[in-house]
ZAMARMAR-394182 format. One record per residue (C-alpha): residue number from 1; chain; x, y, z. Coordinates in steps of 0.001 Angstrom, whole numbers, plus 500000, padded with zeros to 6 digits. Layout:
BEGIN
  nulo  loro       X       Y       Z
   NUM     A       X       Y       Z
...
END
This chain:
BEGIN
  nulo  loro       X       Y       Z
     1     A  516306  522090  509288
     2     A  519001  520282  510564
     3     A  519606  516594  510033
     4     A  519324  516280  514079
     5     A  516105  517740  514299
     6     A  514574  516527  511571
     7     A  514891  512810  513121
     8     A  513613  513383  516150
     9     A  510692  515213  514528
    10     A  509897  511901  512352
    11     A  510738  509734  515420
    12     A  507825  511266  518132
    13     A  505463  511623  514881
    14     A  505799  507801  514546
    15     A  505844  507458  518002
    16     A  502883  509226  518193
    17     A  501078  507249  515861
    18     A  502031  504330  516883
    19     A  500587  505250  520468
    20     A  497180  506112  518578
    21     A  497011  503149  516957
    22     A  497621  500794  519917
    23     A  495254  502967  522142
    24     A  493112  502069  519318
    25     A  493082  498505  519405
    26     A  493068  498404  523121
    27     A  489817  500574  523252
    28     A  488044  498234  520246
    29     A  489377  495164  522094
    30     A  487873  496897  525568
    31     A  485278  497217  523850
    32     A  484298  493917  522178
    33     A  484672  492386  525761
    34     A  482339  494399  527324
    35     A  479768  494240  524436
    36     A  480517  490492  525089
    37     A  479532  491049  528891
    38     A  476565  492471  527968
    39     A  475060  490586  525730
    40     A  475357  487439  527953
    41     A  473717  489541  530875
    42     A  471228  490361  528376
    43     A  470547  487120  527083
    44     A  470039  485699  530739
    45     A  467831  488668  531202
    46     A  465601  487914  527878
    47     A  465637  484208  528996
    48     A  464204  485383  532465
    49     A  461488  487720  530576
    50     A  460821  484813  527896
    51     A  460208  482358  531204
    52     A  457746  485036  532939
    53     A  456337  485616  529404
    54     A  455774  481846  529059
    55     A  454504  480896  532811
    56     A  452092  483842  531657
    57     A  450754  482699  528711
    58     A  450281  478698  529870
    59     A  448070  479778  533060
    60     A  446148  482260  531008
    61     A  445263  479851  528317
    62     A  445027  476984  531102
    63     A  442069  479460  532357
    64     A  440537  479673  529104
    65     A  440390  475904  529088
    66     A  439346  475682  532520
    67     A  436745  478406  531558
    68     A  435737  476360  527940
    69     A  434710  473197  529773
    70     A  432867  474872  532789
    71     A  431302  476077  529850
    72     A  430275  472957  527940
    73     A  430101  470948  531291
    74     A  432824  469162  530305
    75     A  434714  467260  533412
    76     A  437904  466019  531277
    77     A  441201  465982  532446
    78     A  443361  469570  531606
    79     A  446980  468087  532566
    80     A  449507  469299  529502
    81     A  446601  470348  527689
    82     A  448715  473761  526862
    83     A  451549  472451  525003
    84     A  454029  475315  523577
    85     A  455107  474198  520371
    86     A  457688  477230  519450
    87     A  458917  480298  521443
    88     A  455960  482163  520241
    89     A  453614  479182  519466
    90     A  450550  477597  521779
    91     A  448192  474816  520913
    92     A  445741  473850  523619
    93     A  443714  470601  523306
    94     A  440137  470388  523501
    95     A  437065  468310  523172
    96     A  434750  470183  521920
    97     A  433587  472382  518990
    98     A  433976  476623  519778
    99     A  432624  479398  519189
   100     A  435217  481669  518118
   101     A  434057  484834  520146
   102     A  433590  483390  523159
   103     A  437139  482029  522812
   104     A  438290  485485  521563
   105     A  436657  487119  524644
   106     A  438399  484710  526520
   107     A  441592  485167  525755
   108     A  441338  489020  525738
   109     A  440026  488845  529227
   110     A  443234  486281  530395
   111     A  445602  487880  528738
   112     A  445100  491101  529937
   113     A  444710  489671  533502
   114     A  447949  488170  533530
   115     A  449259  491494  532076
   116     A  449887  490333  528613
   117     A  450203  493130  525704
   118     A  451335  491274  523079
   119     A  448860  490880  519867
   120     A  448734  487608  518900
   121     A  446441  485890  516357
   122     A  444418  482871  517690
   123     A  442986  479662  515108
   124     A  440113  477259  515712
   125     A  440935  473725  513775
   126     A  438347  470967  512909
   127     A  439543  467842  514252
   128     A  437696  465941  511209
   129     A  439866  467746  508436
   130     A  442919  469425  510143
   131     A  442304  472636  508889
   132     A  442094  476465  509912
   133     A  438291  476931  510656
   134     A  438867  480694  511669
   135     A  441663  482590  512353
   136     A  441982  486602  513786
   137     A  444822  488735  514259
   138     A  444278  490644  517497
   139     A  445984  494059  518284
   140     A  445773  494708  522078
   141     A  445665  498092  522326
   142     A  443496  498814  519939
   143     A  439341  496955  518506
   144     A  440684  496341  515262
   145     A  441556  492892  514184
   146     A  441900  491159  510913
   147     A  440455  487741  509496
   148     A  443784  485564  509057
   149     A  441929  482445  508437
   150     A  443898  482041  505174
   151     A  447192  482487  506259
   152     A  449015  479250  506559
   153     A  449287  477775  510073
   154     A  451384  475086  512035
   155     A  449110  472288  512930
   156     A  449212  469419  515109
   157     A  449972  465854  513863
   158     A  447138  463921  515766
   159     A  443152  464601  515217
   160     A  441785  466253  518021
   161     A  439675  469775  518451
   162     A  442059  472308  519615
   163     A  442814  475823  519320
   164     A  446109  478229  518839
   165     A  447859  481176  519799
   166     A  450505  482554  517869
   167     A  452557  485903  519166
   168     A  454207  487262  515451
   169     A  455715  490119  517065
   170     A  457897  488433  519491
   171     A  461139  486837  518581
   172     A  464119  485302  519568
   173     A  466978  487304  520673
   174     A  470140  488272  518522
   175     A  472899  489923  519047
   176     A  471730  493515  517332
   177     A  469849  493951  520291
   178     A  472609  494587  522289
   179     A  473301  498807  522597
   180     A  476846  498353  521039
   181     A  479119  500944  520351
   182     A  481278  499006  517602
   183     A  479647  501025  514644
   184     A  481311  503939  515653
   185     A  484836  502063  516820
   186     A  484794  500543  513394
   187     A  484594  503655  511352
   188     A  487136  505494  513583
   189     A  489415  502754  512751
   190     A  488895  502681  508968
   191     A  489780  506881  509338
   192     A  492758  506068  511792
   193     A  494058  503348  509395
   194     A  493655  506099  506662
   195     A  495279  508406  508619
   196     A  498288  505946  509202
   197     A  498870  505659  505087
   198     A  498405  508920  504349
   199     A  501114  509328  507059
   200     A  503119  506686  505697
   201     A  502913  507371  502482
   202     A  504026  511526  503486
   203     A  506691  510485  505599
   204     A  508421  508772  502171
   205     A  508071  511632  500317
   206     A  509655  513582  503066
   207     A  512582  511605  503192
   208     A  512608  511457  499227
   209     A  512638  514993  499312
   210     A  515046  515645  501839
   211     A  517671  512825  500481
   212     A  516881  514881  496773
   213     A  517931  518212  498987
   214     A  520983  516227  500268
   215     A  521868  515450  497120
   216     A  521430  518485  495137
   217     A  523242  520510  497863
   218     A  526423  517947  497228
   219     A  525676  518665  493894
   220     A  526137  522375  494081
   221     A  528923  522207  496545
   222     A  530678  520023  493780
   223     A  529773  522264  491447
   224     A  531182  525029  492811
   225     A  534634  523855  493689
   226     A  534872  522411  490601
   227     A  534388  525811  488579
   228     A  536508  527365  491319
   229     A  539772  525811  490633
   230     A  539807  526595  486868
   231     A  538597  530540  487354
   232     A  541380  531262  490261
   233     A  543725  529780  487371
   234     A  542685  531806  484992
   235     A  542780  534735  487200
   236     A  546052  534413  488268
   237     A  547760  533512  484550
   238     A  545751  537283  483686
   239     A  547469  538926  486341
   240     A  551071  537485  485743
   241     A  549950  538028  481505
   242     A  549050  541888  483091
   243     A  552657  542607  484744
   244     A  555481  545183  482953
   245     A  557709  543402  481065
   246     A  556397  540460  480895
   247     A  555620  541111  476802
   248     A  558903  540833  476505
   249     A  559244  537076  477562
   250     A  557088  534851  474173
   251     A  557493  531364  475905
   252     A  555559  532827  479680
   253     A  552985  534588  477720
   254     A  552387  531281  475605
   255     A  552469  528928  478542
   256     A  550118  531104  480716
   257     A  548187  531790  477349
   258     A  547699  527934  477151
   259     A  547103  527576  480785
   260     A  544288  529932  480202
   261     A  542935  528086  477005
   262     A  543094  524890  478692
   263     A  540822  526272  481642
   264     A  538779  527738  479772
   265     A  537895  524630  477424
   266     A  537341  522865  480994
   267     A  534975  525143  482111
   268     A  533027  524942  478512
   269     A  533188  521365  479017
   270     A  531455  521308  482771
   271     A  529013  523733  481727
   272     A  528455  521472  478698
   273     A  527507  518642  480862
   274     A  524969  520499  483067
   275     A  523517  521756  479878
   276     A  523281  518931  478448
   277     A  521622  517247  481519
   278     A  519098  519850  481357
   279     A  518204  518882  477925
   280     A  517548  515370  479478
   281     A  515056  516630  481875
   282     A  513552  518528  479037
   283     A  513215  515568  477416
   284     A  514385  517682  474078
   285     A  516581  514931  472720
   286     A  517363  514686  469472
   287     A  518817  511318  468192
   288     A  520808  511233  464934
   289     A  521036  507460  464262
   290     A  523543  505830  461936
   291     A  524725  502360  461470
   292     A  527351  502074  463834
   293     A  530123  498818  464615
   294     A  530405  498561  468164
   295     A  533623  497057  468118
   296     A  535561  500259  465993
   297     A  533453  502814  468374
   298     A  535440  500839  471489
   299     A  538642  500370  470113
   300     A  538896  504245  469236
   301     A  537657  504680  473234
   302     A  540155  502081  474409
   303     A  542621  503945  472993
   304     A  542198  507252  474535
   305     A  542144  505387  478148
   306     A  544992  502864  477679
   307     A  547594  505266  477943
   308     A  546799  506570  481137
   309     A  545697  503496  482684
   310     A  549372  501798  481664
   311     A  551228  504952  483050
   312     A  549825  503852  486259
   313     A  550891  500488  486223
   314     A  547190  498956  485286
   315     A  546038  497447  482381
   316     A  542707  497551  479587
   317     A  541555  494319  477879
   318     A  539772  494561  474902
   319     A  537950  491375  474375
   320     A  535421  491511  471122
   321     A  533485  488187  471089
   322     A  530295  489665  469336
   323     A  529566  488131  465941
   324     A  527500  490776  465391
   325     A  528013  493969  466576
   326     A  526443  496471  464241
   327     A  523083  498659  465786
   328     A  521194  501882  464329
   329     A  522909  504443  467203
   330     A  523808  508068  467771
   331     A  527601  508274  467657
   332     A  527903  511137  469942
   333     A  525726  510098  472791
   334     A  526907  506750  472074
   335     A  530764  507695  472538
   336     A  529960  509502  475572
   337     A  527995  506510  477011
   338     A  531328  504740  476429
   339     A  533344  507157  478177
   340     A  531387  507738  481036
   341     A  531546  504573  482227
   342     A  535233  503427  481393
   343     A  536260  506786  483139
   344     A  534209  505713  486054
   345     A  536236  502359  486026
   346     A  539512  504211  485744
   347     A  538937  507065  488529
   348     A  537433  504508  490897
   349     A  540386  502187  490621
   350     A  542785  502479  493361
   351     A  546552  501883  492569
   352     A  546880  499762  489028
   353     A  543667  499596  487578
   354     A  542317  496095  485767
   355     A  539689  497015  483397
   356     A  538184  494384  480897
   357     A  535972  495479  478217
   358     A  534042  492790  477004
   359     A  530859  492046  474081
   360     A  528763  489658  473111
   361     A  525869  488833  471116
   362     A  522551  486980  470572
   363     A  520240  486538  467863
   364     A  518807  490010  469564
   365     A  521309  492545  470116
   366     A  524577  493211  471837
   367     A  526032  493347  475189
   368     A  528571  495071  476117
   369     A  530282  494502  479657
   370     A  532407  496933  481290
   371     A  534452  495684  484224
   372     A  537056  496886  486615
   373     A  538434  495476  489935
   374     A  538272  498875  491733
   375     A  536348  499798  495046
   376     A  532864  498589  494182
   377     A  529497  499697  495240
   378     A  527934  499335  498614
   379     A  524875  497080  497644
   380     A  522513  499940  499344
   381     A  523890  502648  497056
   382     A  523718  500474  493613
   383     A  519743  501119  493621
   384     A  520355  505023  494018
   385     A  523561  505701  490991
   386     A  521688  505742  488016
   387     A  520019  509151  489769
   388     A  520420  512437  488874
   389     A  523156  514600  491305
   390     A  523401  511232  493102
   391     A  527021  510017  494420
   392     A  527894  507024  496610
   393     A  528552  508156  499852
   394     A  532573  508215  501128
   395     A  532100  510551  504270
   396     A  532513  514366  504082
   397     A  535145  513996  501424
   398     A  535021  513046  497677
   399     A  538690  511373  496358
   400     A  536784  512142  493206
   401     A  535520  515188  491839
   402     A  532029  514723  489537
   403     A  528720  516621  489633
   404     A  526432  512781  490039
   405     A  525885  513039  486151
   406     A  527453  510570  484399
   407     A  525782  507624  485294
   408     A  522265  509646  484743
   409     A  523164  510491  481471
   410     A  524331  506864  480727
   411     A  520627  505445  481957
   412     A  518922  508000  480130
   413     A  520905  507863  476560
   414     A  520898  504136  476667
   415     A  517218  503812  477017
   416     A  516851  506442  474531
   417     A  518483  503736  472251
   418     A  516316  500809  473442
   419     A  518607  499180  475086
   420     A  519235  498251  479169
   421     A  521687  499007  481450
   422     A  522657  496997  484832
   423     A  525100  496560  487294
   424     A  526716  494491  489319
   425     A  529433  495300  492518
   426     A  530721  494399  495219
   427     A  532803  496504  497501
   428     A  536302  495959  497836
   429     A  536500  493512  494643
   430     A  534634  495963  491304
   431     A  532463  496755  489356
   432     A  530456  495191  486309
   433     A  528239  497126  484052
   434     A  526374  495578  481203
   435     A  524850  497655  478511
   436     A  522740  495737  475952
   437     A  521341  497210  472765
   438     A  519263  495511  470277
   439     A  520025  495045  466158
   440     A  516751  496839  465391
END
């Protein structure tokens, strides 16, 4: 897919789901404001019913009363003789002793004039002792009823004879009883937020992936011009070495002889390195650890890169400040290590390169700092070198040839030896790389 398409792909996805997810939130918040609508039309509709309810109950019990005293021939004043104490809580005030049926009848007979369903349970208190005489639980559309006369009951602070009707299975309101749809809004935003990670999350490994493709296609294209140059060599020193006559010339059939050695070695040598790479991944690595002196390992690879360095006008400092510099280390990986990284400072030098090799050491281990005054790093490319095939990007063209190895293999044979490996760059001014490896 090309690079072109591929954005614009990831672009309207986001897009997309960006547009679901603020469609989202607008519906929810919608939502919530309507459910907010409703419930204060519903709550000034309960408070309505609950007034009806109540204007209900106070002239049916005023009847009772009323109907009590025509009874007993009583002539006392009724006014606020129904006093509600709760929303779902009468007492009415009277003077004399009654007879709980007649009072049940009573209320039966009210209530269900004044079209009142609701069971309630009704108490008679002695005005002598404050307490529960009788009590009944009364279901309205049905006979049955139960004795509650032990069930605990609010009572009135002064003495008096009066009676009271409680309504258990009316209640306040709350907010559940509004029909709400946020249940379902809720849950379809826990999935869409789901939805958005698991997005998320695949769009990274997309772009992983693809920037892996990138690199391993760079990779191969590197690849193959580098084992290009060295088999059209060796192809053309067999023809001329095929040609009549020219046996009869030693010094052209030893120079294109050598030509073809020395080709050949560097094709060994890049095949070596991929090879040897592939070990890595394998994780098949086999570590043959000696005692080792830092400071003879560098001079000996000081000295392979100071001539060439000088012969360009630059210069490599050797400064050895360890007091210690002895470690348990494979030689071979540990040479290579070395020259990975002070070929990286030489090829990445333009003009005369400065390179400074530099230890030191702690009561731990020793560091060992490699630093050149070359090109640099690009700070977003220094979290992406120590990857395999990976190569700082310098446009469509790399000055310098590599496969992305070296500085994989460094990481990987370093840590295989305990120790660390950083770096620190700046473009335009160098490079530093610090290797540290401990004693033990």
């Amino acid at each position: 897919m090309k690079p072109r398409i591929f954005r614009t792909l990831v672009l309207l996805a986001t897009f997309s789901l960006i547009g679901i997810v603020v469609l989202q939130v607008y519906w929810v918040n919608s939502t919530l404001k309507i459910q907010e609508n409703q419930e204060i039309l519903l709550r000034k509709e309960y408070s309505q019913q609950e007034k009806i309810f109540n204007d209900r109950v106070t002239i049916a019990l005023t009847n009772v009363a009323e109907q009590i005293m025509d009874y007993y021939d009583d002539h006392s004043d009724l006014y606020n003789a129904v006093e509600q104490k709760q929303s779902n809580y009468f007492i009415v005030r009277m003077n004399d002793t009654l007879h709980p049926y007649l009072l049940e009848r009573m209320l039966r007979m009210e209530f269900d004039q004044n079209n009142i369903k609701e069971d309630f349970e009704y108490g008679i208190y002695d005005c002598f002792s404050d307490s529960l005489r009788y009590g009944k639980y009364i279901d309205m559309d049905a006979s049955n009823s139960n004795d509650v006369s032990q069930r605990p009951q609010l009572k009135m602070a002064n003495d008096g004879h009066y009676f009271s009707v409680f309504f258990p299975n009316r209640v306040g309101f709350t907010p559940h009883q509004v029909d709400e749809p946020l249940g379902a809004w809720f849950y379809t935003s826990i999935i869409i937020l789901i939805v958005t990670g698991f997005f998320g999350y695949s769009l990274y490994v997309i772009m992983h992936q693809k920037r892996l493709a990138d690199v391993k296609n760079d990779f191969i294209n590197n690849m193959t011009h580098e084992l290009k140059t060295p088999i059209s060599t060796i192809s053309i020193s067999s023809e001329v070495l095929l040609k009549d006559g020219i046996c009869n010339d030693p010094q052209r059939v030893n120079q294109y002889a050598r030509i073809i050695y020395n080709e050949n070695k560097r094709l060994e040598n890049q095949v070596e390195r991929v090879l040897q790479i592939a070990t890595l991944d394998k994780e098949e690595i086999s570590l043959k650890k000696t005692n080792i002196h830092i400071h003879d390992l560098l001079e000996s690879c000081v000295s392979n890169f100071r001539v060439p360095i000088e012969a360009n006008g630059g210069s490599l400092s050797l400064e050895l400040n360890a007091a210690t510099d002895e470690i348990e280390a494979d030689k071979v990986h540990l040479t290579n290590i070395f020259y990975n990284l002070l070929d990286n400072a030489r090829k990445y030098s333009e003009g005369s390169p400065e390179v400074i090799v530099r230890t030191e050491s702690d009561a731990n281990g020793v560091r060992i700092k490699i630093i050149d005054h070359g090109i640099g790093i690009a700070k977003d490319a220094l979290k992406n070198i120590f990857e395999k095939f990976y190569r700082v990007p310098t446009g469509n063209v790399h000055n310098v040839k590599g496969f992305g190895l070296g500085l994989y293999y460094v990481k990987v044979m370093t840590e295989q030896h305990g120790g660390t490996i950083s770096v620190k760059s700046h473009p335009g001014k160098g490079s530093e790389f610090e290797l540290y490896f401990p004693f033990h």
